[in-house]
N, C-alpha and C positions, 0 to 999 in steps of 0.2 A: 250472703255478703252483706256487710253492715251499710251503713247509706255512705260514711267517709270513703270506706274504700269503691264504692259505686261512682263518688262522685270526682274521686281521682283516678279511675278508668275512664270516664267521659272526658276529665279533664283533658289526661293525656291523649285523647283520640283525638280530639279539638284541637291539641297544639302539633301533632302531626299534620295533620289537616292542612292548617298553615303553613307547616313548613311545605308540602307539598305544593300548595299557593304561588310559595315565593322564593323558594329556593330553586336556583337555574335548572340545578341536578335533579332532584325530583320531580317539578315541573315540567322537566323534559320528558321525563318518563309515565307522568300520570296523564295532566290537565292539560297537556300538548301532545300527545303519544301519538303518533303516526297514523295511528286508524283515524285519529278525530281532525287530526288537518287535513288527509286526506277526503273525509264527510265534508269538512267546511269546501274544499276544492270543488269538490262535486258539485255543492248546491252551488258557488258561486258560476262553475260553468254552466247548469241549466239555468239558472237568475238571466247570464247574458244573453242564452240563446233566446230566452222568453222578451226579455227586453229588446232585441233584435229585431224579433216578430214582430212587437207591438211597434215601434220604431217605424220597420219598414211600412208597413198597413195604415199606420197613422200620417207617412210620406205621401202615403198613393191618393189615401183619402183627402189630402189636399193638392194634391195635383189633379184627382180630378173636380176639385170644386173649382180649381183655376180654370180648365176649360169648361165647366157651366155656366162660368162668370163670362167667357168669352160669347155664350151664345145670348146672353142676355142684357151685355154690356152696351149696344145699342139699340135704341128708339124710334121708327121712323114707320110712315103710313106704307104698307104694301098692297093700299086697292086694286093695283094694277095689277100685283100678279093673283088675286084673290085676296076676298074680302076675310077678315080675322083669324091671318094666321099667324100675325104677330102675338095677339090674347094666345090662342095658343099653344105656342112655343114656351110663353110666361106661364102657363097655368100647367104646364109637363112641368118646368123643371125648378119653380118656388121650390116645391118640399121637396126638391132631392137637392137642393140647397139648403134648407134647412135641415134637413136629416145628416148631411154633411156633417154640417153645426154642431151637430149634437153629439156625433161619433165623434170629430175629432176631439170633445170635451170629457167624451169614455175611452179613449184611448189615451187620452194626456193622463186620466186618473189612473190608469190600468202601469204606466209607465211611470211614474211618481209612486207606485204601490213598489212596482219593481226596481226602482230604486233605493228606498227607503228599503229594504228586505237583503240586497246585496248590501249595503254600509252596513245591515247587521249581524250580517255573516263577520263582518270586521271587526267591529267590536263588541260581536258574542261573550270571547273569551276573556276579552279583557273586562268586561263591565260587568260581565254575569259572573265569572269565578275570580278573574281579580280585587275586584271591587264588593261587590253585592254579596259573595259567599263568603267573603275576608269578614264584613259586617256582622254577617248571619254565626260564625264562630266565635266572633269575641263577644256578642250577646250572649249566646249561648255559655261561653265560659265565664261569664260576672253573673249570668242567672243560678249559674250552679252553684254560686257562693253567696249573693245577696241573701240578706236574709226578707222574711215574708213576703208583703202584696210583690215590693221593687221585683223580688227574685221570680216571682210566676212573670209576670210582666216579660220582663225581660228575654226568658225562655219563650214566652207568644211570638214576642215579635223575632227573637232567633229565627223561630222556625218558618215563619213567615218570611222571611229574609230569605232563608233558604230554597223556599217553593220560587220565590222568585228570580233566583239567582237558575236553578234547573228550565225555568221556562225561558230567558232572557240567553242562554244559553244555547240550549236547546230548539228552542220553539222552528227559526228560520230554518233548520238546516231538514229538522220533519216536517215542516208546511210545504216545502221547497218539495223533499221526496213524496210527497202524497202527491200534488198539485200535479206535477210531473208522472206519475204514477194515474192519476185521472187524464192528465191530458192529451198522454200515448193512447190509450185502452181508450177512452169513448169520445175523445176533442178532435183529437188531430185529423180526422178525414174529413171533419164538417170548415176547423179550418183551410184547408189544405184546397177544398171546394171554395170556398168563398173567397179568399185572398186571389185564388185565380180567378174568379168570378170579376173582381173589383179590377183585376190590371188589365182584364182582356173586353171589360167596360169604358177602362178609361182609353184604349186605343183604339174601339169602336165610337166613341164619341168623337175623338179628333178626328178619326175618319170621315164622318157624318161631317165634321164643321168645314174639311177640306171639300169636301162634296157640293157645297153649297157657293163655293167660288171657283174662279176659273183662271187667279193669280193671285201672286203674292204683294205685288204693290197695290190692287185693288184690295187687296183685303188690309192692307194695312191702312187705305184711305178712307174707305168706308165701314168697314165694321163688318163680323160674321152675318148681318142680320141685313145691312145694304146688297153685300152681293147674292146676297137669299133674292131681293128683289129684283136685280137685273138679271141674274141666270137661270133660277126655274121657274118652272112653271107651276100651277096649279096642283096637278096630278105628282110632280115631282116632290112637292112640299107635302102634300098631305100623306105619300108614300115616307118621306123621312119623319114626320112626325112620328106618324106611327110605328118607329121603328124605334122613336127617343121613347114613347110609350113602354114599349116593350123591352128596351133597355133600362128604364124607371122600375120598373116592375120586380124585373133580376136582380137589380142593382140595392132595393129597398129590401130580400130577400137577404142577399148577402149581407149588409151591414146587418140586421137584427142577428141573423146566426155568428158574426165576430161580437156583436156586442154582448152575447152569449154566453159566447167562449172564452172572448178576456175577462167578462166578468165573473166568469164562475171561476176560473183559474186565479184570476191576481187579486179578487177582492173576497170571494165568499168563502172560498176553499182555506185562505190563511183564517179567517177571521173564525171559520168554525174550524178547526186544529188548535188558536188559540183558545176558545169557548171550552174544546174537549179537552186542551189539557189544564187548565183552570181547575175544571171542575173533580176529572184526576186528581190533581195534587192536592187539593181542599180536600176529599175523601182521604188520600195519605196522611196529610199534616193534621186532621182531626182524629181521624182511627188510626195509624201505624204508628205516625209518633206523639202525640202527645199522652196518648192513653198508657203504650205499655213503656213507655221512654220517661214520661213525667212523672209518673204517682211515684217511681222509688224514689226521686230526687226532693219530692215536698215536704219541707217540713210541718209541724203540727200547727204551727201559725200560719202556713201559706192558702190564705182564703179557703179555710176549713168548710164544706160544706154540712151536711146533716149527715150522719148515717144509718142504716139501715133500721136502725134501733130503735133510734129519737124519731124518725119518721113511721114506724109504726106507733110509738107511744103516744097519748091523747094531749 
């Protein structure tokens, strides 16, 4: 096949192409074909179930930092019922106060991840093959007719268009089913543990803070920490401390294993699926297509390199 007629078989694939793009009729049956809206549905309902999660877990973990605040929200001397057990109470529950802090700042990122990933489930298809692949063709079709450096050029950046257009495309809906696919098989029982860990923490806390008063208008005059002083005792206080201890403990357990889990799910698992298919499509668009797809289109002026010849000759 002579290189004219090569390059008017490319041509014509490229203008099919397009019209598959943007013609309603084709488009219906190619670049929206029922198998692929239905992959975009999928990943958009595991996106919300994951966003759910994070949501709900990120709720609890400020409801319970609301009642931490409760235990620490007043200041007063309790010599009386025992000396420093106000220090205490402060020195339990600082860092699961700031550990709070911190989680709700990896669950805000973990749900900002998940949202960002569902818009892109939306505009996949339009932005990666309406747009970016429309791009990647009509490069592709002026590269095949420019002549010299312009025409190499052109065909580069085609084809690089096109890897990008497959990954922008693409990428959300397989990061989506891997991530899902990791986070049934080795996530789901460590969360499934710890999210119960966290709500049946935060309703052994209230507990504990109801324990420590003997009503509800006294506690609204004095504070969790006044009626600590007028109602127990010595032995009572340092039996509940020890018990905030021991819920500190569980409690500091379970946040690292979610912080774990959302993070290996909504931030590391996409970013290495983007990293693998990257590096994929750099090994295709350097070896599949420019090697055996380019040389027949070159002409003798398109940045000729040496040949076999002239680089053995002295």
């Amino acid at each position: 096949m002579t290189h004219p007629a090569q390059r008017i078989a490319a041509s014509l694939a490229l203008a099919a192409l397009l019209l598959c793009l943007h013609w309603p009729t084709l488009r219906a049956l190619t670049v929206d074909s029922p198998l692929l809206t239905r992959a975009d549905a999928a990943a958009a309902e595991r996106l919300e179930e994951s966003l759910t999660r994070a949501l709900t877990i990120f709720a609890a973990a400020r409801g319970l930092n609301a009642v931490i605040s409760l235990f620490q929200g007043t200041e007063l001397d309790l010599s009386p019922a025992g000396l420093g057990v106000t220090v205490a109470v402060g020195e339990v529950l600082d860092p699961v106060n700031d550990l709070v802090e911190r989680f709700s700042w990896v669950m805000l990122a973990a749900s900002a991840s998940l949202g960002a990933q569902r818009l892109m489930v939306g505009l996949g298809p339009w932005l990666g093959l309406g747009i970016i692949l429309s791009l990647a063709a009509l490069s592709l079709l002026a590269g095949l007719w420019a002549p010299g450096a312009l025409g190499a050029r052109l065909r580069r950046a085609g084809w690089l268009l096109a890897a990008a257009a497959v990954v922008v495309r693409f990428f959300v809906p397989l990061s989506v089913a891997a991530s899902e696919a990791v986070f049934e098989r080795f996530l789901s029982p460590a969360y499934a543990a710890s999210a119960g860990q966290i709500e049946d923490l935060r309703r052994e806390f209230e507990g504990q803070a109801r324990e420590l008063g003997s009503g509800e208008e006294a506690g609204e005059e004095k504070g969790l920490l006044g009626l600590l002083a007028d109602a127990a005792s010595p032995a009572r206080l340092k039996s509940i401390i020890g018990r905030l201890k021991d819920s500190v403990t569980r409690f500091t357990r379970s946040v690292v294993d979610l912080i774990v889990v959302f993070s290996l799910e909504t931030i590391l698992m996409p970013l290495a699926m983007l990293w693998l298919g990257l590096k994929v499509l750099g090994r295709l668009t350097g070896r599949m297509f420019e090697r055996p797809f380019e040389r027949p289109f070159k002409r003798p002026g398109d940045q000729p390199g040496r040949s076999a010849t002239s680089a053995r000759s002295p």
